[in-house]
BAMAR-615038 format. One line per field, with one value per residue (C-alpha): x, y, z; residue in three letters; residue number from 1. Coordinates in nm, 4 decimals, always signed. Layout:
<recs>
X	X / ...
Y	Y / ...
Z	Z / ...
r	ALA / ...
k	NUM / ...
</recs>
This chain:
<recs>
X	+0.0870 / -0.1164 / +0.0040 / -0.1126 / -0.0358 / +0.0046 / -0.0232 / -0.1129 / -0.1930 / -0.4456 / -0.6469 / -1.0314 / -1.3102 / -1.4734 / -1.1493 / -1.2697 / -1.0894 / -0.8073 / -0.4889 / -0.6135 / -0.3463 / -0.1224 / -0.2521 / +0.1098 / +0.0337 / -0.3006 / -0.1147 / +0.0970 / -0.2120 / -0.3439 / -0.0395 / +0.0044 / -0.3843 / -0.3387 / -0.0594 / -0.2829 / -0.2013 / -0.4321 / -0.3921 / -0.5591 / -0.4955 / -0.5385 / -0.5221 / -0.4587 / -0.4867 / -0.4836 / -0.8148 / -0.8296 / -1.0810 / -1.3940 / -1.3228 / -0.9981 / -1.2591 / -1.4386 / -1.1659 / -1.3376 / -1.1860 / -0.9570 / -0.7416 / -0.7459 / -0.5751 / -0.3216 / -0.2518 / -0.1952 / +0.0102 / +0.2240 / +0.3328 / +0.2880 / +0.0400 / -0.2783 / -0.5857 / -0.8250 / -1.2394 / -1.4315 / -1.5379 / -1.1954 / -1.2737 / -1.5024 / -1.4494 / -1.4365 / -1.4157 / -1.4653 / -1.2693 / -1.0852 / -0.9191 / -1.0389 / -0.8228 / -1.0372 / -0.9756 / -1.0167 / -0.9685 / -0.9073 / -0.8535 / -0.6083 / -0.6872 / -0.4168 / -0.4493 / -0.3358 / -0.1131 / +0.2648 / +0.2201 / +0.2789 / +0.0371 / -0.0749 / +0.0763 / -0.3075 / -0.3762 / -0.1143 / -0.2790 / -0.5934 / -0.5163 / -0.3200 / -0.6595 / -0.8801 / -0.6801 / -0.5553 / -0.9306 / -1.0449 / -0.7736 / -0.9367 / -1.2677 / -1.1157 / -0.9388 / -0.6354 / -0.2770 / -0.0266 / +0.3096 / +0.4300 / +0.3477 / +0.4555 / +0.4461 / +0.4375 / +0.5265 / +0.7305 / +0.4589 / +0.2406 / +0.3125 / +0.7026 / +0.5553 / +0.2403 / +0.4520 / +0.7122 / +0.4457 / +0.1843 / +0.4737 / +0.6023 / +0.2724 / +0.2093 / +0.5844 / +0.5847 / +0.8188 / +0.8063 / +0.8792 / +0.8690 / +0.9283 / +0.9853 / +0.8865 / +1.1358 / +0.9824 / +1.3089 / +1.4565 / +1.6507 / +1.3201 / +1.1713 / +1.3738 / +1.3779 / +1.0392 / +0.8465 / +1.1923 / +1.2706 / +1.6164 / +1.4589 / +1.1973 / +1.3712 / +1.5932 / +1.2419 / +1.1433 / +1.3092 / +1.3487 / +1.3804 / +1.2923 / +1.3218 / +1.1743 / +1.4362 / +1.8874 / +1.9608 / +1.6929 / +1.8507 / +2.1586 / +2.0192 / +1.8382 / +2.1164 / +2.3151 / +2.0922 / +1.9970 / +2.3280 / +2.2291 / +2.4938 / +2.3563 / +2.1444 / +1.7551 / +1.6309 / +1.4670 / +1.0631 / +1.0293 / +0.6845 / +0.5644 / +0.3932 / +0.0268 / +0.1039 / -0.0913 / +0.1272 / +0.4109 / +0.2314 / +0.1585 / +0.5127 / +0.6648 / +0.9134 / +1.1093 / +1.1967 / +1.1513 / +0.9479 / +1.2493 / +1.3211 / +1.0721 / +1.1465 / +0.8615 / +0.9304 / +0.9719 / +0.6335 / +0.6659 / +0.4635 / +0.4466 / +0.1667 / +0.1391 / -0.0294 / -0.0665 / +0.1476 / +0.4509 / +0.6655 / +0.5917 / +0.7585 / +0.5383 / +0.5958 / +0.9747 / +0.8671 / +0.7170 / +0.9670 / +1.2329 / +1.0129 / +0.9149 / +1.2862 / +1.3244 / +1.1299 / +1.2560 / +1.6279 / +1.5493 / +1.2845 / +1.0612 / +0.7198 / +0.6312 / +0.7109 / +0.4472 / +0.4101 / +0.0775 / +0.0075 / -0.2004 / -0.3153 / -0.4923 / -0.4719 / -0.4534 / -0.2135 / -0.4249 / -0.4709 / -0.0910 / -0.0172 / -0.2664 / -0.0921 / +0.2160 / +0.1745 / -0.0303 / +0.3438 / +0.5264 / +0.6762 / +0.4989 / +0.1683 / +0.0209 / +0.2156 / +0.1516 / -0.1903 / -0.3768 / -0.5948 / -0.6870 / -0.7087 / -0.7345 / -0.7813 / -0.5343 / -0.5624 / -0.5638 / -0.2381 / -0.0521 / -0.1803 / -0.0292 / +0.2826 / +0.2969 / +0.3195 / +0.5134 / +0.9190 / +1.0399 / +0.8303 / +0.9416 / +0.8709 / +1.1392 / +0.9611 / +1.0323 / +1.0843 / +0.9392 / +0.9705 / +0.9809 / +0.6736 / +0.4970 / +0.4341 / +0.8188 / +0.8125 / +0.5076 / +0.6714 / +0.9978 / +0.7378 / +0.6389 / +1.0141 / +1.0019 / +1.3205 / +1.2200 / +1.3800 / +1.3464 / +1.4551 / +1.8144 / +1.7893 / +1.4923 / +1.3792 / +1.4616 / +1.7977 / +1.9346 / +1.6613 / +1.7082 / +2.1302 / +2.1726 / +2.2406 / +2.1652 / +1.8108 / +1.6701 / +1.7801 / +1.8203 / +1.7206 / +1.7514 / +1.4725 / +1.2915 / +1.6233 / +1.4648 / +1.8237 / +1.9478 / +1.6515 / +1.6682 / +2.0187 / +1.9089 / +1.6289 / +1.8945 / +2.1097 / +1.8815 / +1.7351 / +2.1228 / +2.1408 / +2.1074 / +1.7680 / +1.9898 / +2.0809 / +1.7132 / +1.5907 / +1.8874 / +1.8211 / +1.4155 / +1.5078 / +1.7130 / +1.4579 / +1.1786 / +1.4232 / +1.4828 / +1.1425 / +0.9690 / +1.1648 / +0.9152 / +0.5768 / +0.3554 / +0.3549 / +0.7063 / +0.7766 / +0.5669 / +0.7258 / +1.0458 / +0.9255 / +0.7468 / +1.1392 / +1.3179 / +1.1121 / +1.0851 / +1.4989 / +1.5843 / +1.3577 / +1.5453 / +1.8646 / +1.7550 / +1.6182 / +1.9698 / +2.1944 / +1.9439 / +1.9736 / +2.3616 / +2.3912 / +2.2096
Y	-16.2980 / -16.3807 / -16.1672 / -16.2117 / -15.8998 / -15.9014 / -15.5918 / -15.4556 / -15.1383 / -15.1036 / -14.7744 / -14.9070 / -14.7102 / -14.6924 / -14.5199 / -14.2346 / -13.9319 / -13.7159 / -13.9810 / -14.2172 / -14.4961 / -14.4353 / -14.5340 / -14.6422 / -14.9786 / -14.9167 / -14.7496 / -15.0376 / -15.2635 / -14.9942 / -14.9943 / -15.4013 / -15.4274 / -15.1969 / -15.3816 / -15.6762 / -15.8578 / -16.0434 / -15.9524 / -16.0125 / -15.7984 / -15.9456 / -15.6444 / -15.7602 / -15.4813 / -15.5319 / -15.5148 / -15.4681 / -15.5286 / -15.3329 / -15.0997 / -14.9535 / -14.8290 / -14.6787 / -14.3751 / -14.0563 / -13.9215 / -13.6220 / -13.8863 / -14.1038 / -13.7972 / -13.7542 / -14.0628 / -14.1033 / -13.7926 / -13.8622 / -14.2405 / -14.1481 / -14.3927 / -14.4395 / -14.5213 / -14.7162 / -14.6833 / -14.9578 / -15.0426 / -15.1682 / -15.4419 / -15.6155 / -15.8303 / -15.6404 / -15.7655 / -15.5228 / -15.4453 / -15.1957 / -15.1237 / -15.4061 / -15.6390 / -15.8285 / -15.6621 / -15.8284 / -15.7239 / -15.9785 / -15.8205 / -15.9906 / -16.0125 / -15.8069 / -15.7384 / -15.4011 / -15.2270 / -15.3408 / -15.6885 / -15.9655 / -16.2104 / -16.5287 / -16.8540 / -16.9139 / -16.5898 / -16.6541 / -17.0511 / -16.9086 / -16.5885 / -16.7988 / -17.0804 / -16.7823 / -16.6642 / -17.0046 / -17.0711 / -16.7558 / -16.8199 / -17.1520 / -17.0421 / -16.7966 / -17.1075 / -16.8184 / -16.9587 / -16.7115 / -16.6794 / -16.4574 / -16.3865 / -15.9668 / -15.8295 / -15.5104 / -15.3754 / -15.6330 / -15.8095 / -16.0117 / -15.9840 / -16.1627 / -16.4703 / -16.4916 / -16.4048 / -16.7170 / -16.9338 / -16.8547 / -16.8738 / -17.2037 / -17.3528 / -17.2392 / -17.2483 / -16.9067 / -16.6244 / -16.3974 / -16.0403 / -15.8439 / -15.4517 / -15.2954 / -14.9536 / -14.9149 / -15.1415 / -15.3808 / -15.2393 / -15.4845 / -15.4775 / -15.6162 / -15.8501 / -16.0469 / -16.0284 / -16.1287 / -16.3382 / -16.2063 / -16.2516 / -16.6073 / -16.5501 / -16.3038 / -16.6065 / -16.7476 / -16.4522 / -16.4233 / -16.0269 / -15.8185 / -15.4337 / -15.1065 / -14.7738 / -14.5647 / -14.6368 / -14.5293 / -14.8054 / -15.0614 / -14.9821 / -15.0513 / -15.3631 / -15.4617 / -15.4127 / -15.5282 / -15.8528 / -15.9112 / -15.9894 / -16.0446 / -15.7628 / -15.4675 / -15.4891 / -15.3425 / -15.0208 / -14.9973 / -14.6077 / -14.4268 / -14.3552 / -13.9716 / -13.9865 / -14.0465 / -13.7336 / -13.5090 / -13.6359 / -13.5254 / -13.2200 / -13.1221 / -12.8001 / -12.8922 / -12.5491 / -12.3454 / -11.9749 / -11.9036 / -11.7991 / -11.4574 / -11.3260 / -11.0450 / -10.9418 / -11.1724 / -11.5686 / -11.7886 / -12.0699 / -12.3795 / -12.6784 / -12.9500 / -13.2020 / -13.2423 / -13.0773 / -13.3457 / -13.3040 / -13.5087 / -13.3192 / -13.0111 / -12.7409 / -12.5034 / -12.4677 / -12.4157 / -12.1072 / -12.0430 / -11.9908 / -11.8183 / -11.5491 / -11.5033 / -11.4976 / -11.2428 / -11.0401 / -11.0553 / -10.9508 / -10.6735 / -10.8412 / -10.8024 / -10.9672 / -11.3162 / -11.5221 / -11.8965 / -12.1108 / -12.4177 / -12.6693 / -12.9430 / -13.0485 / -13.2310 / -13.2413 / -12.9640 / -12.7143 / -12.5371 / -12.4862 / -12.4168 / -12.1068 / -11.9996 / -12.0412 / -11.8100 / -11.5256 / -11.5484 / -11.4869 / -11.1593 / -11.2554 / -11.3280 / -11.0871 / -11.3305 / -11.6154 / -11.8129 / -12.1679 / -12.2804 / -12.6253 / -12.9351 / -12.9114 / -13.1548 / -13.2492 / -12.9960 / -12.7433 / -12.8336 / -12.8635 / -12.5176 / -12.3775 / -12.5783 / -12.4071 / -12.1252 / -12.1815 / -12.1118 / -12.3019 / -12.6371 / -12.7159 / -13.0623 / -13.1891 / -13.4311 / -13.7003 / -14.0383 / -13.9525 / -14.2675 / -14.1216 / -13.9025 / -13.8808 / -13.4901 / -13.4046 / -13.5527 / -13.3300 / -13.0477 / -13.0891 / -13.1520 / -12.8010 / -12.6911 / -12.6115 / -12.5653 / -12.8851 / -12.8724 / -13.2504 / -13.4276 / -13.4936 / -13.8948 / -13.9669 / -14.1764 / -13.8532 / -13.9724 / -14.0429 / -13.8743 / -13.4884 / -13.4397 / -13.1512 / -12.8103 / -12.9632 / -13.0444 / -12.9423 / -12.9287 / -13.1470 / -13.0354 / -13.2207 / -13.2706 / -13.0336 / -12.8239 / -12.4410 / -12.3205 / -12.4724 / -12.4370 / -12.0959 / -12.0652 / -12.2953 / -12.0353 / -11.7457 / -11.9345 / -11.9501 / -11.6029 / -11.5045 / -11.6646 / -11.5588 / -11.6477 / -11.8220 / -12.0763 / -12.1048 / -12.1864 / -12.4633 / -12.6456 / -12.6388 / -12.8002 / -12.9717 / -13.1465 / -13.1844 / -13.3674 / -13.6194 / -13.6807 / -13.7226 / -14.0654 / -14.1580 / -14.2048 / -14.4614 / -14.6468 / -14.6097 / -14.7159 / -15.0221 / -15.1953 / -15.1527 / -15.3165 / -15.5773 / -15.6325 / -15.6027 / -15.8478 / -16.1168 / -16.0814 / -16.1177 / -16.4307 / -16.5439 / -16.5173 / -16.6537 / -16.9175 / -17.0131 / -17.0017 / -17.2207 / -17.4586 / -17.4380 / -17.4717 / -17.7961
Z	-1.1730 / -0.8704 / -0.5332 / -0.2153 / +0.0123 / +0.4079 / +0.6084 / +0.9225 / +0.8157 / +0.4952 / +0.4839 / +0.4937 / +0.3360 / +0.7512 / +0.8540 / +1.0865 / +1.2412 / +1.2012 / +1.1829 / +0.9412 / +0.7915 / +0.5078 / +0.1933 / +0.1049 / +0.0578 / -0.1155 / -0.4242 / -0.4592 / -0.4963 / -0.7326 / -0.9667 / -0.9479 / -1.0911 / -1.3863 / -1.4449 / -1.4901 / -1.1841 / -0.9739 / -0.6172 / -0.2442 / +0.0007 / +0.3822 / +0.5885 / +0.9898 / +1.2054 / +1.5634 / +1.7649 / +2.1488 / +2.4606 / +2.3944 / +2.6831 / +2.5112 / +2.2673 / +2.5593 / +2.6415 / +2.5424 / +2.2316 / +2.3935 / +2.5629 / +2.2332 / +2.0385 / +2.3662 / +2.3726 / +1.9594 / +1.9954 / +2.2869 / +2.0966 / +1.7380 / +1.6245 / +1.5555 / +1.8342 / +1.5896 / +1.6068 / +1.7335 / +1.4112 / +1.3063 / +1.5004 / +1.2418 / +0.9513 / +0.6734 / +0.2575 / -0.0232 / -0.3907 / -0.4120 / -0.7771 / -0.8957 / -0.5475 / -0.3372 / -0.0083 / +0.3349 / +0.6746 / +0.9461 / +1.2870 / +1.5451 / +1.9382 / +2.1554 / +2.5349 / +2.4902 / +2.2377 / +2.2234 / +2.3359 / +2.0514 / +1.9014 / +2.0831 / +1.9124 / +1.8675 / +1.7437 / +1.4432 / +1.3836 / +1.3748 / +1.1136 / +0.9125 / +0.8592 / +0.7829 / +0.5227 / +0.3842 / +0.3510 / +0.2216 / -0.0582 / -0.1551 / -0.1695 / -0.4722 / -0.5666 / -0.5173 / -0.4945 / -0.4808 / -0.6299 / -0.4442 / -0.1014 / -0.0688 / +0.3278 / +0.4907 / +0.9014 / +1.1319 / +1.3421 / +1.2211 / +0.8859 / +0.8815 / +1.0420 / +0.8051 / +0.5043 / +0.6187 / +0.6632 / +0.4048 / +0.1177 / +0.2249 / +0.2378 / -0.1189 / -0.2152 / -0.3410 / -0.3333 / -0.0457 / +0.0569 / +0.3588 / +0.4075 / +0.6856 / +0.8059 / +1.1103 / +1.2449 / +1.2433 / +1.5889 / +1.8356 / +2.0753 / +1.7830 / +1.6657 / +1.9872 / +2.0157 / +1.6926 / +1.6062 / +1.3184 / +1.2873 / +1.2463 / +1.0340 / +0.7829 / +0.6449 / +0.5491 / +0.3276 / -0.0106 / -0.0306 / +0.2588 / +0.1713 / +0.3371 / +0.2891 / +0.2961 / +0.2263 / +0.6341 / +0.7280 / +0.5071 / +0.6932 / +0.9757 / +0.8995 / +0.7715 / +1.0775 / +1.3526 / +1.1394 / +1.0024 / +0.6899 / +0.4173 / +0.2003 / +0.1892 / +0.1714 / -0.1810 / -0.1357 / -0.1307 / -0.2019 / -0.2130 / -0.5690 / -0.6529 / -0.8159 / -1.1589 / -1.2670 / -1.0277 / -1.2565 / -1.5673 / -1.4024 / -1.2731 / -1.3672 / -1.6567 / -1.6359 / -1.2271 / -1.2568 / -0.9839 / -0.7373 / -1.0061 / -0.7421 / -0.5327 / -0.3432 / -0.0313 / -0.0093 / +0.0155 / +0.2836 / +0.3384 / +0.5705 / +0.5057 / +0.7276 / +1.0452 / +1.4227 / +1.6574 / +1.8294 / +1.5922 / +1.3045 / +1.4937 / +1.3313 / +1.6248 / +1.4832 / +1.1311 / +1.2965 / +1.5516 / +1.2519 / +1.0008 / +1.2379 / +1.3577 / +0.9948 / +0.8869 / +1.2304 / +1.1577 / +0.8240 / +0.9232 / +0.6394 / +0.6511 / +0.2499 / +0.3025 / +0.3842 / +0.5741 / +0.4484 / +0.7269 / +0.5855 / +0.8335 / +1.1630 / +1.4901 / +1.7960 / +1.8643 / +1.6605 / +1.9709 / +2.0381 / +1.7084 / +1.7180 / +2.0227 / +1.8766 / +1.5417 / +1.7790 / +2.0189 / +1.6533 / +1.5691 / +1.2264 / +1.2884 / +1.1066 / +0.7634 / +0.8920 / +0.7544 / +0.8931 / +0.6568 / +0.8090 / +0.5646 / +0.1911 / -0.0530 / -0.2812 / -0.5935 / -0.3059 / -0.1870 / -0.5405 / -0.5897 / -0.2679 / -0.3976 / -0.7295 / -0.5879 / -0.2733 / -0.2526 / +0.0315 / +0.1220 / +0.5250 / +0.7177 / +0.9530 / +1.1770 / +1.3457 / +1.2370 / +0.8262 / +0.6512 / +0.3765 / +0.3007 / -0.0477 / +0.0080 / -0.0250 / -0.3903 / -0.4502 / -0.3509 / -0.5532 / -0.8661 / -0.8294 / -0.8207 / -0.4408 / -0.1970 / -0.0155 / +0.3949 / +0.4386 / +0.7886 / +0.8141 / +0.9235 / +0.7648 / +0.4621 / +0.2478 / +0.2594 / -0.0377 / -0.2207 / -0.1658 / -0.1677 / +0.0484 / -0.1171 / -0.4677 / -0.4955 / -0.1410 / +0.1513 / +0.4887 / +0.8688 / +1.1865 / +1.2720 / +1.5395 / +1.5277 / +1.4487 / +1.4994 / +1.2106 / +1.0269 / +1.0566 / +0.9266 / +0.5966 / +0.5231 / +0.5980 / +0.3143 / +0.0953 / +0.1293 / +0.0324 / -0.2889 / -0.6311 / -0.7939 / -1.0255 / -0.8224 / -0.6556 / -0.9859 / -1.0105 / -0.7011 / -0.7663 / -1.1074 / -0.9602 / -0.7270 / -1.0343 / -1.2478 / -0.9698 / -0.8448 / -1.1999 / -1.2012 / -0.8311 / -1.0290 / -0.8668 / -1.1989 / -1.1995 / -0.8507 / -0.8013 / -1.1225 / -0.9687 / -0.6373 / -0.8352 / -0.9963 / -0.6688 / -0.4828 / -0.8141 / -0.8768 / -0.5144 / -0.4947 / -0.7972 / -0.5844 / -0.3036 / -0.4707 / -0.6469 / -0.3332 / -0.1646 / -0.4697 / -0.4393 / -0.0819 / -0.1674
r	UNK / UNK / UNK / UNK / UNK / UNK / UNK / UNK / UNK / UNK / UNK / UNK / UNK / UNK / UNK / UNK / UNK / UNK / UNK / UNK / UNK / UNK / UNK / UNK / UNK / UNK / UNK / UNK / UNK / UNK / UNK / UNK / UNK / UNK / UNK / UNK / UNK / UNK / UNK / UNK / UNK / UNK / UNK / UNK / UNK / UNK / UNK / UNK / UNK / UNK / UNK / UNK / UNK / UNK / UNK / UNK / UNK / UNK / UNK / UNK / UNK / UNK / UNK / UNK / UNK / UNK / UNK / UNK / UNK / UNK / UNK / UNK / UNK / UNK / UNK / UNK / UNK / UNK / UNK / UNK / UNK / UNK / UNK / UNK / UNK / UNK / UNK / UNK / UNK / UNK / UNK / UNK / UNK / UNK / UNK / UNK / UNK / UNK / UNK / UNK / UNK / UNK / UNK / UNK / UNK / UNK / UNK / UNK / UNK / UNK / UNK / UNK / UNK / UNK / UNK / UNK / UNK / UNK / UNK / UNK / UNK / UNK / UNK / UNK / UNK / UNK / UNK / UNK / UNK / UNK / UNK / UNK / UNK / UNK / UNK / UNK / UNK / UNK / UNK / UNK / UNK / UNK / UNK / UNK / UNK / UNK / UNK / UNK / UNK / UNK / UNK / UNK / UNK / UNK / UNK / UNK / UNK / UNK / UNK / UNK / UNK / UNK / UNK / UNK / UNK / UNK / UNK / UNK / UNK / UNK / UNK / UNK / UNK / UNK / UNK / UNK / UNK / UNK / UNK / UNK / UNK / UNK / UNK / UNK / UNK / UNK / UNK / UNK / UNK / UNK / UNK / UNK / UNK / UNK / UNK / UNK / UNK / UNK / UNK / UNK / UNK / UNK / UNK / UNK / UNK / UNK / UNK / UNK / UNK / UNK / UNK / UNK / UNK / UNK / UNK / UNK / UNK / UNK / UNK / UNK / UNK / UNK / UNK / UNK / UNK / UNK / UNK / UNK / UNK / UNK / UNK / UNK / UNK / UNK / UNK / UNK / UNK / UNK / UNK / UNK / UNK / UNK / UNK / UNK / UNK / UNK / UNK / UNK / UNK / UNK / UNK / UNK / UNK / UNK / UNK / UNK / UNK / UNK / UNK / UNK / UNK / UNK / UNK / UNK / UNK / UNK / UNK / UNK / UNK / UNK / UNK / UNK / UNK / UNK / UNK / UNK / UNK / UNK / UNK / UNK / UNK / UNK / UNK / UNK / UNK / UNK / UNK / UNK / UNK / UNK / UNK / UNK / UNK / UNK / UNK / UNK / UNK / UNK / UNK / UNK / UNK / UNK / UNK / UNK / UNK / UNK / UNK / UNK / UNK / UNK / UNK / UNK / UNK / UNK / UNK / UNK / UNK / UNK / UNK / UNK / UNK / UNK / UNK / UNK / UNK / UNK / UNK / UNK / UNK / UNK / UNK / UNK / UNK / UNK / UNK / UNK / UNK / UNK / UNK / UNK / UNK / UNK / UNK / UNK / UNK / UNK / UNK / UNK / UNK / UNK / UNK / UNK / UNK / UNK / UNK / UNK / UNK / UNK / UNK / UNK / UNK / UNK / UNK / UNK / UNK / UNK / UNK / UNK / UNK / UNK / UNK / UNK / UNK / UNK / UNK / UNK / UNK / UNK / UNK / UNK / UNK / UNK / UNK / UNK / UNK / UNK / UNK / UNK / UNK / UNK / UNK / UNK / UNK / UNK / UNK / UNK / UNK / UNK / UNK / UNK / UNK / UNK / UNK / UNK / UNK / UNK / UNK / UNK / UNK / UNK / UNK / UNK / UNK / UNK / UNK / UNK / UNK / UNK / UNK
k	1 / 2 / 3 / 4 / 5 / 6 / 7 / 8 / 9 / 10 / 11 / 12 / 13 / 14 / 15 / 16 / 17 / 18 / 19 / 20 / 21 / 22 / 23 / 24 / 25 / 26 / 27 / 28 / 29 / 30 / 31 / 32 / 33 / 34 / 35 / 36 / 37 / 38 / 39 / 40 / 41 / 42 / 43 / 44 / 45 / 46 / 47 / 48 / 49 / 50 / 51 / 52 / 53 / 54 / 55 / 56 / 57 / 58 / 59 / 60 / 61 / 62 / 63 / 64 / 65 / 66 / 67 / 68 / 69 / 70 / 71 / 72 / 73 / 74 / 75 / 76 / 77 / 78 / 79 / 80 / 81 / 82 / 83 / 84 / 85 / 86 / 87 / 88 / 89 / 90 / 91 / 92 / 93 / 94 / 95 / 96 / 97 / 98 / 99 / 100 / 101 / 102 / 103 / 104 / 105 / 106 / 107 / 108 / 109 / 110 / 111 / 112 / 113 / 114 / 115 / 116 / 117 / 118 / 119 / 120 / 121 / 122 / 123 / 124 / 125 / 126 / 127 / 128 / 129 / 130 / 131 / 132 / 133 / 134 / 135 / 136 / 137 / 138 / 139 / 140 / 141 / 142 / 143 / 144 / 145 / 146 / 147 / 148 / 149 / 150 / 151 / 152 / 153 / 154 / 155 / 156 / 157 / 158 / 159 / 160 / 161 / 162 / 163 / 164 / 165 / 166 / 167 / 168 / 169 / 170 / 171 / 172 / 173 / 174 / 175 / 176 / 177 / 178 / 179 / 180 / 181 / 182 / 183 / 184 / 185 / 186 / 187 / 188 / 189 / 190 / 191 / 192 / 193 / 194 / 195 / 196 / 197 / 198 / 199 / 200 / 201 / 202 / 203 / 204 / 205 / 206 / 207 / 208 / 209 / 210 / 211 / 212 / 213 / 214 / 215 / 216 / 217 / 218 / 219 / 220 / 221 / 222 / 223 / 224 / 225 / 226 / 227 / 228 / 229 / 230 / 231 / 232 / 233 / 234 / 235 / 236 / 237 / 238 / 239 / 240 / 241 / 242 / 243 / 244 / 245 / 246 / 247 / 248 / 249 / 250 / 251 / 252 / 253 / 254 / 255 / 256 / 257 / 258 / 259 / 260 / 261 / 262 / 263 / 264 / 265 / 266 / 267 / 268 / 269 / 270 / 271 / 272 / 273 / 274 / 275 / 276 / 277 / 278 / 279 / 280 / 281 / 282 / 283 / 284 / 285 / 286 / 287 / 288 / 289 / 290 / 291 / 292 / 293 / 294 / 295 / 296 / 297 / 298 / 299 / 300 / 301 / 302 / 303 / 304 / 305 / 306 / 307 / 308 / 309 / 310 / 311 / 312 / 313 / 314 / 315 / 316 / 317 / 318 / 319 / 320 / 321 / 322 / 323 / 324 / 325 / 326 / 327 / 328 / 329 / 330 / 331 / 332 / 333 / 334 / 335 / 336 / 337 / 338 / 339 / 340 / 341 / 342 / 343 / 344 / 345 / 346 / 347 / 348 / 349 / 350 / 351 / 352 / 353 / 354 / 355 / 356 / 357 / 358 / 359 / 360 / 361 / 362 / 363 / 364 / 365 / 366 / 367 / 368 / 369 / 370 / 371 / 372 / 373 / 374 / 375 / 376 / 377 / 378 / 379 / 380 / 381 / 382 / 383 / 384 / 385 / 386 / 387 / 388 / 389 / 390 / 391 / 392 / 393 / 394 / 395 / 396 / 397 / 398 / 399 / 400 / 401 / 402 / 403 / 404 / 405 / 406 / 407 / 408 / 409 / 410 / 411 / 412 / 413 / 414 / 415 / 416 / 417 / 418 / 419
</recs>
């Protein structure tokens, strides 16, 4: 099958600094070529005046911070085409004033010839046309499909809010696409809802390396400890992420409890690393309380094995990969109530849920826990490993690939029978 992917965010191999993109997107294309599908990725960021690129880097990070997204390098301005597992990968920037404003009418004319051209050069047509974030992807996705008459999908990644939709019309545009997706079941609601679509969106989870799978503890006895619980957050230093509560509630914790053995491992960076180091010396548990800055990946998923309670209750998580790592190594995950963990993690049974930035009530789930039996530890870590060895990447990008080709299929028919 031939697939043609849209996106506005594609992590790129000259991605610099500390809040690079997700490579969500990426490991779909991964999965869909050892699949043995042919795919093209046409990654259009947005690019801005020269001077924006200008600011000195200390504001950049404030800035990034303060609105939760990322400031991109001057060098995401430029053209960009390599392969990437085996996908041709291009990156086509798009012209905005200054960051929130929508797309020129010419701006969209002129991305949609460069990538209807680059597609004939590879003598490419696509059968399905598959589309990530709001703007510009929904109106490329509409347009490219019907030019090619192929099927079409779009995901959002709340992204779909009512400013939105009356800006990049896509209450219009979405009866276009064949199969609208979401990330997470309380986003689907809500695309549902503020699109009024007749059904819900299919859900576009994250998959879990494949090898973390494989390498997932099969049988939870780590909680028959009893020399003191070992707590981790991974994830990094901005406000969202809320890390200053994590330690807010683990040293109030450890102070109701007078308990100097339990220990909290923060794995991360940013721009708040400052606060953050101000914030554990303030702790009553300082002294058990470790920053070990950024670790690659086998260095997490060691921390993980042996880590007891896994903590991230941010703001606005789609739906974050590094839960489902955690509950592969049997941890107490404290996911963010309102999130795209939804659904996933059923509170009290195979992790637990937090709102998010709310240390009071944090605090009272790791007093909970701390009062159960190891018994039942042990059952709610299994709990959590039996549920995410089903979120493979493999696993999870065949599903998509099903979702997006059945609800085509539908869409398809009751355009026929309207007819």
């Amino acid at each position: 099958m031939k697939i043609l992917v849209i996106t506005q965010m594609y992590s790129q191999p000259d991605d610099i600094g500390d809040n690079k993109p997700t490579k969500t997107v990426n490991y779909f294309v991964k999965e869909w070529v050892a699949a043995g599908h042919k795919v093209i990725v046409m990654h259009c960021p947005s690019k801005f005046p020269l001077i924006c690129y200008a600011i000195p880097k200390y504001v950049k990070e404030r800035f990034a911070n303060r609105i939760s997204t990322m400031v991109p390098s001057v060098r995401s301005r430029k053209n960009l085409q390599h392969v990437e597992y085996g996908a041709k990968i291009y990156r086509y920037p798009m012209l905005k004033w200054y960051p929130g404003l929508g797309y020129s009418r010419a701006a969209m004319k002129r991305q949609m010839r460069k990538i209807i051209g680059e597609l004939q050069k590879q003598d490419f047509k696509p059968e399905f046309v598959i589309g990530h974030f709001a703007n510009p992807s929904a109106e490329l996705v509409a347009r490219i499909a019907l030019y090619y008459h192929a099927g079409s999908s779009l995901v959002f990644h709340q992204d779909c809010t009512k400013k939105n939709i009356q800006k990049y019309h896509l209450d219009i545009l979405v009866k276009k696409i064949g199969a609208i997706g979401a990330r997470s079941e309380l986003e689907a609601s809500m695309i549902k809802r503020n699109l009024k679509l007749s059904k819900l969106p299919f859900l576009c989870r994250s998959g879990v390396p494949n090898d973390a799978v494989e390498a997932a503890v099969r049988l939870v006895e780590k909680h028959n400890n009893t020399e003191g619980f070992r707590f981790l957050y991974v994830g990094s230093f901005i406000k969202r992420k809320h890390l200053d509560k994590v330690i807010d509630a683990f040293g109030k914790f450890c102070k109701k409890r007078n308990d100097r053995k339990s220990v909290l491992t923060i794995i991360g960076g940013g721009p708040e690393k400052e606060e953050m180091e101000r914030c554990v010396e303030g702790s009553w548990a300082k002294a058990q309380i470790t920053l070990i800055g950024r670790q690659e990946r086998m260095e997490v998923l060691q921390h993980m094995k042996k880590a007891h309670i896994f903590t991230l209750i941010s703001d606005t998580e789609t739906y974050g990969m590094v839960y489902m790592e955690a509950m592969l190594q049997g941890c107490l995950v404290i996911a963010s109530k309102g999130g795209g963990f939804d659904g996933i993690i059923q509170d009290g049974s195979n992790g637990f849920l937090c709102k998010p930035g709310d240390a009071e009530m944090l605090l009272a789930i790791y007093n909970k826990i701390a009062v159960m039996t190891a018994k039942e530890r042990n059952q709610i870590g299994q709990n959590a490993v039996n549920m995410a060895v089903n979120y493979s990447e493999k696993e999870v990008a065949q599903r998509y690939l099903d979702d997006v080709i059945k609800e085509n299929a539908v869409s398809k028919y009751n355009s026929c029978f309207q007819k």
